[in-house]
mmCIF file as gemmi writes it, N, C-alpha and C atoms, coordinates in Angstrom:
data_model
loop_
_atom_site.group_PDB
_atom_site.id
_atom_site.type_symbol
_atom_site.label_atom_id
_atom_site.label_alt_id
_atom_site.label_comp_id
_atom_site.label_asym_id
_atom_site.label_entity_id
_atom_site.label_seq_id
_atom_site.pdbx_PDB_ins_code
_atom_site.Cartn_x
_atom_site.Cartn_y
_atom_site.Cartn_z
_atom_site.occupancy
_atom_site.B_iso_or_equiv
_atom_site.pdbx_formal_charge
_atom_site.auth_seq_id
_atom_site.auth_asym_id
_atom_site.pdbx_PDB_model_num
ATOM 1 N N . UNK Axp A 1 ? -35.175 -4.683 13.157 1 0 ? 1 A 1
ATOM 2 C CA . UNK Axp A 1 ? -34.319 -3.644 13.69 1 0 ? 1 A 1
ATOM 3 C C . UNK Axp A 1 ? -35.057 -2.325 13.68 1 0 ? 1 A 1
ATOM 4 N N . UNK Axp A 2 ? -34.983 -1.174 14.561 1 0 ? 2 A 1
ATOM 5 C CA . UNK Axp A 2 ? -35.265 -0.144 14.499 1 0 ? 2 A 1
ATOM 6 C C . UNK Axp A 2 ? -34.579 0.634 14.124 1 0 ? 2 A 1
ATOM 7 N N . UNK Axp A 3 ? -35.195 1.669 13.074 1 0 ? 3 A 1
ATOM 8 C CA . UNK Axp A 3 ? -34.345 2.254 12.444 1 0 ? 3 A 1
ATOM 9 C C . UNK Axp A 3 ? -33.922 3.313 12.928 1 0 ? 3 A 1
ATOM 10 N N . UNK Axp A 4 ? -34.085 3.815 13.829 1 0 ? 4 A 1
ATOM 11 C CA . UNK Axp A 4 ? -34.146 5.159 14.434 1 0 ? 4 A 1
ATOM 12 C C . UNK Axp A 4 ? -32.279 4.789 14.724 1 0 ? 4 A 1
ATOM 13 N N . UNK Axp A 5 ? -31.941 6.292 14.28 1 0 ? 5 A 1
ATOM 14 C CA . UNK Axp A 5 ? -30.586 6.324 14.454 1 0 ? 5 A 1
ATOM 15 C C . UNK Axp A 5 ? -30.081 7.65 15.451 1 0 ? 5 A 1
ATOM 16 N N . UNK Axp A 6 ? -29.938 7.041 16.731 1 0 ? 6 A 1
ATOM 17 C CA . UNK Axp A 6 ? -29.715 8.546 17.504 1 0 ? 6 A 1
ATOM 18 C C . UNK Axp A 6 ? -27.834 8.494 17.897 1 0 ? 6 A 1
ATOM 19 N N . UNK Axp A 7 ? -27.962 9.66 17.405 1 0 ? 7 A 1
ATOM 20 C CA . UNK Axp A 7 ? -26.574 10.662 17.503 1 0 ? 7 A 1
ATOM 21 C C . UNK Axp A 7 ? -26.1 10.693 19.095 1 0 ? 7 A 1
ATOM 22 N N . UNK Axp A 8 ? -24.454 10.711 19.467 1 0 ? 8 A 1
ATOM 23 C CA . UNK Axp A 8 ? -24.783 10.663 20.624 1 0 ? 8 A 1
ATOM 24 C C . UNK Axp A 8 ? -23.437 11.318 20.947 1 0 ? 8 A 1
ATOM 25 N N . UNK Axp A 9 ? -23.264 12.567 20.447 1 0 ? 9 A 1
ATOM 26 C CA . UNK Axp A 9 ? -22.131 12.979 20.144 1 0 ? 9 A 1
ATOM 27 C C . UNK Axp A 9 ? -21.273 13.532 21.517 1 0 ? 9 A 1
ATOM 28 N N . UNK Axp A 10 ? -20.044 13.649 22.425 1 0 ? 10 A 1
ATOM 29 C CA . UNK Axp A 10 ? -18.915 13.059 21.172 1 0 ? 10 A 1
ATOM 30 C C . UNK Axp A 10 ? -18.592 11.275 21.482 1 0 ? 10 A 1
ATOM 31 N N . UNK Axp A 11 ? -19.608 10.419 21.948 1 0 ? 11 A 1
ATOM 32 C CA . UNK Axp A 11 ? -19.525 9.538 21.811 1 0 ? 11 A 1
ATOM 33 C C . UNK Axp A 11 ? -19.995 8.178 21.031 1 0 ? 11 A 1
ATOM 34 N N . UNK Axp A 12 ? -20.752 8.699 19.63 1 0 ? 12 A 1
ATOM 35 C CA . UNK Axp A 12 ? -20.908 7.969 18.438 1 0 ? 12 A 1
ATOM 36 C C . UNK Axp A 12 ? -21.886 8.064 18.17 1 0 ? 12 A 1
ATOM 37 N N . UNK Axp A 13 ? -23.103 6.916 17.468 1 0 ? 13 A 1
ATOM 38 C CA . UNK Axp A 13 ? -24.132 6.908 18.061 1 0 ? 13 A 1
ATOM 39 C C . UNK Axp A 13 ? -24.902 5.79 17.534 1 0 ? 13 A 1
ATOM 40 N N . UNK Axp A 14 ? -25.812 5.41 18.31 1 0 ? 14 A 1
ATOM 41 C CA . UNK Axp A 14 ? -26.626 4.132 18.416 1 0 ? 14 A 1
ATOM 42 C C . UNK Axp A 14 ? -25.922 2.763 17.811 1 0 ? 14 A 1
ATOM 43 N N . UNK Axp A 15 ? -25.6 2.156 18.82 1 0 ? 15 A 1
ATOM 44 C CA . UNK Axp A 15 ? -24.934 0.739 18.659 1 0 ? 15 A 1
ATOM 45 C C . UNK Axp A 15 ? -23.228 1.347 17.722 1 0 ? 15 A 1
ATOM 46 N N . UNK Axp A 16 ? -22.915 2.206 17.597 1 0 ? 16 A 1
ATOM 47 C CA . UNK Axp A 16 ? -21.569 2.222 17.356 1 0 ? 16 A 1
ATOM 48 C C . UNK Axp A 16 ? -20.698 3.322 17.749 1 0 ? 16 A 1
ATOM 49 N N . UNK Axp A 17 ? -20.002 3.012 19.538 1 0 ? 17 A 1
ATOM 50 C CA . UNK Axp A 17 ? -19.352 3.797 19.62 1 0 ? 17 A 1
ATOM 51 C C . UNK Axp A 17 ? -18.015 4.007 19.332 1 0 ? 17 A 1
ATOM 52 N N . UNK Axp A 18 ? -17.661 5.419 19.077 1 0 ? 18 A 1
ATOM 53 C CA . UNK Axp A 18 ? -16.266 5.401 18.765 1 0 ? 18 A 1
ATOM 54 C C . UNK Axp A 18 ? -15.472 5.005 19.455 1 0 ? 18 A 1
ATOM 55 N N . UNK Axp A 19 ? -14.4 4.27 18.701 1 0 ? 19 A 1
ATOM 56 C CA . UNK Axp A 19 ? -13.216 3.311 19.657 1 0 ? 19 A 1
ATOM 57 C C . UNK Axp A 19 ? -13.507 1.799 18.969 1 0 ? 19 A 1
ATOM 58 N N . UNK Axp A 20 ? -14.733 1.61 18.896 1 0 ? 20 A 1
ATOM 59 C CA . UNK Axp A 20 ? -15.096 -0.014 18.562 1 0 ? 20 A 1
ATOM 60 C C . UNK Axp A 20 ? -14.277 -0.513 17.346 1 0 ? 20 A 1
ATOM 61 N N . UNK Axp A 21 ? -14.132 -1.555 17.413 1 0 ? 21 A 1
ATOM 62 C CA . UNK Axp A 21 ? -12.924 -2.091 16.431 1 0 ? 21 A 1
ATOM 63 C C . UNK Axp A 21 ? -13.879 -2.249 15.194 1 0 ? 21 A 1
ATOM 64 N N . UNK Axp A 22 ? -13.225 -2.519 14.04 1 0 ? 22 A 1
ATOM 65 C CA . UNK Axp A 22 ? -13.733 -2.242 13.015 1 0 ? 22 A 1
ATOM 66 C C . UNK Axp A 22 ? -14.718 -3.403 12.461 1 0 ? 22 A 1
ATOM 67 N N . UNK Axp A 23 ? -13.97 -4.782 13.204 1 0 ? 23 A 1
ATOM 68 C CA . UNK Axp A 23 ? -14.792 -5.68 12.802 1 0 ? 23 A 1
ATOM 69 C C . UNK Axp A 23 ? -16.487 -5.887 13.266 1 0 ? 23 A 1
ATOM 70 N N . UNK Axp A 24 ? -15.933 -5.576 14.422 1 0 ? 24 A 1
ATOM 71 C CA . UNK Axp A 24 ? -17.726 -5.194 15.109 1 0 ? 24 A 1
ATOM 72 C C . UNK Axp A 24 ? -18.115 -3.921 14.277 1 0 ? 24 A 1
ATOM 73 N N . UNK Axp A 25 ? -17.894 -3.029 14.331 1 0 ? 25 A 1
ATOM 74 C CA . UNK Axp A 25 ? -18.598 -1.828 13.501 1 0 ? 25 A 1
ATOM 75 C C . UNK Axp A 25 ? -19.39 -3.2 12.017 1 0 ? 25 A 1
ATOM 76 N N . UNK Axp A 26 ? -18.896 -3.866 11.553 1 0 ? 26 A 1
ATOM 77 C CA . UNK Axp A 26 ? -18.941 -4.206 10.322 1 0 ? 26 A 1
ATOM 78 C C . UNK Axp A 26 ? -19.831 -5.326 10.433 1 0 ? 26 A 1
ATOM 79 N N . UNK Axp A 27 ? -19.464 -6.459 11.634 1 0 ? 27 A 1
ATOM 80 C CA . UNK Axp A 27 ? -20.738 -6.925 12.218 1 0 ? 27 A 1
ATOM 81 C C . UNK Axp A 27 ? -21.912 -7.138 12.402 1 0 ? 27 A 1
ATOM 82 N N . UNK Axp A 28 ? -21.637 -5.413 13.412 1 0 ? 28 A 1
ATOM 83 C CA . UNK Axp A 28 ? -23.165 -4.924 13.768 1 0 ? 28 A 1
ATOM 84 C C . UNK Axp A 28 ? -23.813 -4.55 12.744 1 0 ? 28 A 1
ATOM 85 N N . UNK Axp A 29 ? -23.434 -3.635 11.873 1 0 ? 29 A 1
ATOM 86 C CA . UNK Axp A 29 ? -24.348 -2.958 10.708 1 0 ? 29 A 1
ATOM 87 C C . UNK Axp A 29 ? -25.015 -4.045 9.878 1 0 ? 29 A 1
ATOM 88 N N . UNK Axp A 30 ? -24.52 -5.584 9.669 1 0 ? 30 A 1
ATOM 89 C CA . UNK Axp A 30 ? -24.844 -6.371 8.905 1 0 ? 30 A 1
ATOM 90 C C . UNK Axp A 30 ? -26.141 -6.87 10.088 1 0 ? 30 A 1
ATOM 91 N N . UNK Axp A 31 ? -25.637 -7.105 10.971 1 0 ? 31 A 1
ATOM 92 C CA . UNK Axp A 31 ? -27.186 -7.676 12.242 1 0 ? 31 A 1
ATOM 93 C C . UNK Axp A 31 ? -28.255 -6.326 12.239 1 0 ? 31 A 1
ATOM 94 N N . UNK Axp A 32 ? -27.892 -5.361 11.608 1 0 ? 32 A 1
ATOM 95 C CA . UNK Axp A 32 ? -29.292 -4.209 11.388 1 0 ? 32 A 1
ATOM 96 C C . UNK Axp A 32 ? -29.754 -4.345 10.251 1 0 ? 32 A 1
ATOM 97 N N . UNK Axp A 33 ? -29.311 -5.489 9.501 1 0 ? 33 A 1
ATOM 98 C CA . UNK Axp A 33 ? -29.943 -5.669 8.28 1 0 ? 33 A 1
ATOM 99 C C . UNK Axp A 33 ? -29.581 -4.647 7.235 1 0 ? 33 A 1
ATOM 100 N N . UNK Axp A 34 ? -28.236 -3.869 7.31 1 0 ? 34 A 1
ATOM 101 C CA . UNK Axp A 34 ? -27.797 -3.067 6.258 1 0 ? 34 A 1
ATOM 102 C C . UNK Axp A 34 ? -26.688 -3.973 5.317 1 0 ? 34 A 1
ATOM 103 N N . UNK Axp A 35 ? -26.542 -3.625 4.287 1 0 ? 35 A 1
ATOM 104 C CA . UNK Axp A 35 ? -25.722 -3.892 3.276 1 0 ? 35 A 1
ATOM 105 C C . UNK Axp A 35 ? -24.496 -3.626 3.446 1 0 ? 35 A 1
ATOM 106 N N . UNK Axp A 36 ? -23.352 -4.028 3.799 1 0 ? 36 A 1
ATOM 107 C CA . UNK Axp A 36 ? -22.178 -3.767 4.302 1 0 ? 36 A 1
ATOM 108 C C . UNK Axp A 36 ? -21.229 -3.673 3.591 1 0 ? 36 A 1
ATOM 109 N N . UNK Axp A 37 ? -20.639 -2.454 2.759 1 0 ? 37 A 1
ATOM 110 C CA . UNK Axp A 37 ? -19.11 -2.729 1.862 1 0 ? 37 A 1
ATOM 111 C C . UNK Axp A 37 ? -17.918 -1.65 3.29 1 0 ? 37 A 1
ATOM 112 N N . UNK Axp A 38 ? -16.497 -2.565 2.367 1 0 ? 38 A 1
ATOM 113 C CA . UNK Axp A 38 ? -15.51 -2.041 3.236 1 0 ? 38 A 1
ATOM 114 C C . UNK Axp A 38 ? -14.782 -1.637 2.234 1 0 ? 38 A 1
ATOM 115 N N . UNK Axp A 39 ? -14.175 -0.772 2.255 1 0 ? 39 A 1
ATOM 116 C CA . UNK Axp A 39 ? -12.692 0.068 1.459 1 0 ? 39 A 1
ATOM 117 C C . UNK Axp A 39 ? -11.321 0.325 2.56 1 0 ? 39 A 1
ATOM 118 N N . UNK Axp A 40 ? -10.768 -0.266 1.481 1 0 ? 40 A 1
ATOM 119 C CA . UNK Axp A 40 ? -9.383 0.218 1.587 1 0 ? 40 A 1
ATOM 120 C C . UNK Axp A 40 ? -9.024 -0.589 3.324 1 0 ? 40 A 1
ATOM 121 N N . UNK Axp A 41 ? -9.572 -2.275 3.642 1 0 ? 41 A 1
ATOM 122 C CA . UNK Axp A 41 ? -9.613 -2.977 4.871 1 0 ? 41 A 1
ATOM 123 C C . UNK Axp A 41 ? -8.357 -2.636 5.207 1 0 ? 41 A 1
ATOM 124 N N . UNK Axp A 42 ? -7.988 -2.182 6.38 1 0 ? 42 A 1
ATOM 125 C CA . UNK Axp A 42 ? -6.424 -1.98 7.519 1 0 ? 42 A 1
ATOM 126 C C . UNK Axp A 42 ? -6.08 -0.832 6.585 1 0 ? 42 A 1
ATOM 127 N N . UNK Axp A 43 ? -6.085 -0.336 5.903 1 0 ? 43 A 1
ATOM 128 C CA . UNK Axp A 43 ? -5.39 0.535 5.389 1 0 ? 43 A 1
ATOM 129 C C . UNK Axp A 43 ? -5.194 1.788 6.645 1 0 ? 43 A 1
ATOM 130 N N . UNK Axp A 44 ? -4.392 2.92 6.477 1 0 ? 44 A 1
ATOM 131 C CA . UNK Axp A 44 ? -4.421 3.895 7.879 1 0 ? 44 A 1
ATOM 132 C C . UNK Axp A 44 ? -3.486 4.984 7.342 1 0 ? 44 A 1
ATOM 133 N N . UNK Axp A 45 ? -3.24 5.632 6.077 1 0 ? 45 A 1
ATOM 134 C CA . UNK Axp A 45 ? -2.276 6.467 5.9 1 0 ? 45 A 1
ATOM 135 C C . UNK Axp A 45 ? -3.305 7.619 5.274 1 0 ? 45 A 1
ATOM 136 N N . UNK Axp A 46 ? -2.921 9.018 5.654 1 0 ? 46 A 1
ATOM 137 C CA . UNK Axp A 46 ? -3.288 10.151 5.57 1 0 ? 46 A 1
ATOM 138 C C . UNK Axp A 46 ? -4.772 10.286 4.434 1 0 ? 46 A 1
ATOM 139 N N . UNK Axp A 47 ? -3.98 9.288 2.776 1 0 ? 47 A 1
ATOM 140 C CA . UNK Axp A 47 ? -4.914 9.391 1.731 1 0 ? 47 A 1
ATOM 141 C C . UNK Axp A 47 ? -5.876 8.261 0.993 1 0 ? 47 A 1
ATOM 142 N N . UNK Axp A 48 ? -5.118 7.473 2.049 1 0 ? 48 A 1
ATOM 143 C CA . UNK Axp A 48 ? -6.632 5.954 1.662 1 0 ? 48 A 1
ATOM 144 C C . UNK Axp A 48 ? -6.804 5.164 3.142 1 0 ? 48 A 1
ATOM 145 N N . UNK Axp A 49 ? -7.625 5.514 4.157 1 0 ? 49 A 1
ATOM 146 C CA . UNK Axp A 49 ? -7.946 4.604 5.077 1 0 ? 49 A 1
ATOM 147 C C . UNK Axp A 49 ? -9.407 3.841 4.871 1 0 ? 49 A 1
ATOM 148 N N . UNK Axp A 50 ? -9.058 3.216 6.129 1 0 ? 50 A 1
ATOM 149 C CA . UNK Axp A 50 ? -10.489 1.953 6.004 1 0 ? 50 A 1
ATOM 150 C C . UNK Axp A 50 ? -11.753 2.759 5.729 1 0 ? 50 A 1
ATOM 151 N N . UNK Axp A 51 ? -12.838 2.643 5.378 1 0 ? 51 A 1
ATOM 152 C CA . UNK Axp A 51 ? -14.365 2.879 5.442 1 0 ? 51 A 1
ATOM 153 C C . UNK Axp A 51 ? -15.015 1.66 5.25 1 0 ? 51 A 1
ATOM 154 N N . UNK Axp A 52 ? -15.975 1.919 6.229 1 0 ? 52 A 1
ATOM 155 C CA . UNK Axp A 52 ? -16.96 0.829 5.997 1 0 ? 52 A 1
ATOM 156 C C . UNK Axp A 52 ? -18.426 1.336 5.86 1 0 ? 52 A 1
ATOM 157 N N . UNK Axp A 53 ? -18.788 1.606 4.956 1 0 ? 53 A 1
ATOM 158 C CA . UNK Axp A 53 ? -20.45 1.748 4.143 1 0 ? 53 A 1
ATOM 159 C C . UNK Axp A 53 ? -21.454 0.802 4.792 1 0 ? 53 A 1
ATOM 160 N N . UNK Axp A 54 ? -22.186 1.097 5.74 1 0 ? 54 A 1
ATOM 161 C CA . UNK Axp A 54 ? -24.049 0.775 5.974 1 0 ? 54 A 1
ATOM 162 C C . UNK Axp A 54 ? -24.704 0.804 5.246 1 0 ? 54 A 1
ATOM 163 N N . UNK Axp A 55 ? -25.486 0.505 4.135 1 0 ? 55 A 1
ATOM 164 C CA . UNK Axp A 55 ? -26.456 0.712 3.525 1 0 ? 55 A 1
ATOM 165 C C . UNK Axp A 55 ? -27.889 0.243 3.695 1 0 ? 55 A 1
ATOM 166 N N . UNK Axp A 56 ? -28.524 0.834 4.413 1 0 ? 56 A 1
ATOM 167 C CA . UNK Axp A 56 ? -29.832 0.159 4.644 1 0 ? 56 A 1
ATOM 168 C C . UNK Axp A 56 ? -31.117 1.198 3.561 1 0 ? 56 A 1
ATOM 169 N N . UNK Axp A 57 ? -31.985 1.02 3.571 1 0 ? 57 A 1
ATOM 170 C CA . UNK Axp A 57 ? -33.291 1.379 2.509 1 0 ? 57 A 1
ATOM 171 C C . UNK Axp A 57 ? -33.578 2.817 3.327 1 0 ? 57 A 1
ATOM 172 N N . UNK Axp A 58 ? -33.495 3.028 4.694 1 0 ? 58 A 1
ATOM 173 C CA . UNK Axp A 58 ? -33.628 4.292 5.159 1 0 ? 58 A 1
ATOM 174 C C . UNK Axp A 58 ? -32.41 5.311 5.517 1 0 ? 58 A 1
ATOM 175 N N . UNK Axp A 59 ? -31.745 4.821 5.395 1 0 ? 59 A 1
ATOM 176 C CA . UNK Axp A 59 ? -30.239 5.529 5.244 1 0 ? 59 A 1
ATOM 177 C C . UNK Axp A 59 ? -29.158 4.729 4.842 1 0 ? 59 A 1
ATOM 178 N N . UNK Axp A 60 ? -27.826 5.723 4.652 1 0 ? 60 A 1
ATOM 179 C CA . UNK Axp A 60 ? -26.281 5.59 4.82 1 0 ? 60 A 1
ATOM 180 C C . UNK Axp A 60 ? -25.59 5.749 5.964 1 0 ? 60 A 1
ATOM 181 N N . UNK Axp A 61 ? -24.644 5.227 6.217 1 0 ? 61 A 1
ATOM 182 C CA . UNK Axp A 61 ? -23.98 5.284 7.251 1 0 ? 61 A 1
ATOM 183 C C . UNK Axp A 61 ? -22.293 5.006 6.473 1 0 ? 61 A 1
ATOM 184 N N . UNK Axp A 62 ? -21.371 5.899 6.8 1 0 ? 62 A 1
ATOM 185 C CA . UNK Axp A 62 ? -20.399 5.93 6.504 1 0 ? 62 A 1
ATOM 186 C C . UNK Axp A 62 ? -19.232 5.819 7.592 1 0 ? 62 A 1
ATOM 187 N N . UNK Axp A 63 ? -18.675 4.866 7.965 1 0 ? 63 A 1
ATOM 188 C CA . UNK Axp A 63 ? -17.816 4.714 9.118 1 0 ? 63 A 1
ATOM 189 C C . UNK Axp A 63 ? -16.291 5.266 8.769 1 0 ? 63 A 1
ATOM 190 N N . UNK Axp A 64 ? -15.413 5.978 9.512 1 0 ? 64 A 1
ATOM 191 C CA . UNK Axp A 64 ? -14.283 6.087 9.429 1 0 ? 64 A 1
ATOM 192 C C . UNK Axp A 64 ? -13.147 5.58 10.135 1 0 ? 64 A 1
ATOM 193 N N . UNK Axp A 65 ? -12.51 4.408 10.154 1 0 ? 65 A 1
ATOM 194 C CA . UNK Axp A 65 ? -11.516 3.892 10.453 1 0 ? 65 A 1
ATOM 195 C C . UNK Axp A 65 ? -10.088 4.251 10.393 1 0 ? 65 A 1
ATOM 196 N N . UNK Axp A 66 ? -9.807 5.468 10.44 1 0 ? 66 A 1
ATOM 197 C CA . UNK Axp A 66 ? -8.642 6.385 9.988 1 0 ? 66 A 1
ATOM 198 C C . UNK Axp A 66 ? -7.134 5.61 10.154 1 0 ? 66 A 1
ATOM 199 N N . UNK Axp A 67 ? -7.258 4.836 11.537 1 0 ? 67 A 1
ATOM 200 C CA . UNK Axp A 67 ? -6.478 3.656 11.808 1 0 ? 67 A 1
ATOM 201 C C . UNK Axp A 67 ? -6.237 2.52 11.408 1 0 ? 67 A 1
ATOM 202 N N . UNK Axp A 68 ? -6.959 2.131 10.582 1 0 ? 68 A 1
ATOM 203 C CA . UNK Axp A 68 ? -7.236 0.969 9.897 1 0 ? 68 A 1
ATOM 204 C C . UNK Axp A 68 ? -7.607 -0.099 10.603 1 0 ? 68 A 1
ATOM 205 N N . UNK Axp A 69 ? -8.04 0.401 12.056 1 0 ? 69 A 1
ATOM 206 C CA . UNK Axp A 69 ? -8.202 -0.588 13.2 1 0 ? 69 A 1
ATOM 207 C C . UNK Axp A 69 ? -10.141 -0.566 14.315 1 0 ? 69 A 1
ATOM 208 N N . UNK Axp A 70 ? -9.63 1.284 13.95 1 0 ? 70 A 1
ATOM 209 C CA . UNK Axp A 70 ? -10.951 1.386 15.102 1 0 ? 70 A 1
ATOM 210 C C . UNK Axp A 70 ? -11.94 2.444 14.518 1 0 ? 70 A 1
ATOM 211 N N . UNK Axp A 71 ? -12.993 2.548 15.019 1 0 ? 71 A 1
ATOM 212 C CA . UNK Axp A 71 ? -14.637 3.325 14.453 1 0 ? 71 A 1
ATOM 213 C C . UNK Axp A 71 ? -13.543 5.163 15.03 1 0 ? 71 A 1
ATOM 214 N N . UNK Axp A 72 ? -13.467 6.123 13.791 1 0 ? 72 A 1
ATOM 215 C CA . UNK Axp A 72 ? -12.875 7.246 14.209 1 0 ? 72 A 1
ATOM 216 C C . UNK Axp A 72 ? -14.04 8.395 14.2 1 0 ? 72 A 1
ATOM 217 N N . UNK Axp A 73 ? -14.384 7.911 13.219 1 0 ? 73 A 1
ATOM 218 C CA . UNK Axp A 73 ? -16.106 8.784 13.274 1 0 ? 73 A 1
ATOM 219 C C . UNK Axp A 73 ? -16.902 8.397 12.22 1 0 ? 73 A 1
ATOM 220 N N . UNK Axp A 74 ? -18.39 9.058 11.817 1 0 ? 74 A 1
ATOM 221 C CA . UNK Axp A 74 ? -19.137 8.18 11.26 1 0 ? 74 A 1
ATOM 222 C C . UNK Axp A 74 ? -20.436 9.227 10.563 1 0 ? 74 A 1
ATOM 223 N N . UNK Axp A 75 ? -20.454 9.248 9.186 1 0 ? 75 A 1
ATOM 224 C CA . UNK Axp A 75 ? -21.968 10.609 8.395 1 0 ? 75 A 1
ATOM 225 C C . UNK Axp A 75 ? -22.767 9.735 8.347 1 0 ? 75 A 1
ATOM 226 N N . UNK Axp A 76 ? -23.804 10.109 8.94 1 0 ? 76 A 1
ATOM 227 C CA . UNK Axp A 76 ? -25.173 9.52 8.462 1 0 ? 76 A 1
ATOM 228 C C . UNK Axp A 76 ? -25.749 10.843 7.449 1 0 ? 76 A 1
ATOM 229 N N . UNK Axp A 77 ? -26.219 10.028 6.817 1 0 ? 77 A 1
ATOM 230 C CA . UNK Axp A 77 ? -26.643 9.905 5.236 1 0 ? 77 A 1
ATOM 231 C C . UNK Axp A 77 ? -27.928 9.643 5.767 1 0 ? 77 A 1
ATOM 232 N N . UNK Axp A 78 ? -29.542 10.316 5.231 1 0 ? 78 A 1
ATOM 233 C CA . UNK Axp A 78 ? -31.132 9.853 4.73 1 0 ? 78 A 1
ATOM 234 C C . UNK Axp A 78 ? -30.97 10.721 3.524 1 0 ? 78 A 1
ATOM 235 N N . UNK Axp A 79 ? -31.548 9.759 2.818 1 0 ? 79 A 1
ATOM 236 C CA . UNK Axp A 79 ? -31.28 10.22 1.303 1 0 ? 79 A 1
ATOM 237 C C . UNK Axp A 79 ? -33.03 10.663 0.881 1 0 ? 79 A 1
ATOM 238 N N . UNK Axp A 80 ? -33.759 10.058 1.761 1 0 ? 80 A 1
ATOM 239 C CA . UNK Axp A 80 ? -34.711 10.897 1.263 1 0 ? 80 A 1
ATOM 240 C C . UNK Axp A 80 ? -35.618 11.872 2.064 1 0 ? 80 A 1
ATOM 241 N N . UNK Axp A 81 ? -36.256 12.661 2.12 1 0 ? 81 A 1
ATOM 242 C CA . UNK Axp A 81 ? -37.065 13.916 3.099 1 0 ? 81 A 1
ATOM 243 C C . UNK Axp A 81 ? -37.846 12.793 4.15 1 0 ? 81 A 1
């Protein structure tokens, strides 16, 4: 996989645009060879919705599922310089 992660704002960016259902968001990140945790699966109320965590060796990726259904937005995280 290439790691290059381009931004593609306001429509997501690289292989995950916003709107995409959550299971593909969760999917894909695992076919880039990242480490995949989910919180709080379907959840959708104001103070605990879904996230789904990317973890790959060159970054984070933090997905927001606010719906408990679909990709709402998404921090990339490089943790190192």
């Amino acid at each position: 996989m290439s790691t290059d992660v381009e931004l593609a704002p306001p429509r997501g960016i690289t292989g995950f645009p916003l709107g995409a259902a959550a299971g593909a968001v969760e999917r894909t990140a695992a076919e880039c060879g990242c480490r995949v945790k989910v919180q709080d699966e379907g959840a959708a109320d104001p103070v605990h919705y879904m996230k789904v965590t990317a973890l790959h060796e060159q970054f984070e990726i933090v997905f927001h599922c606010e719906d408990g259904r679909t990709l709402t937005a998404a921090e990339v995280w490089i943790p190192h310089p």
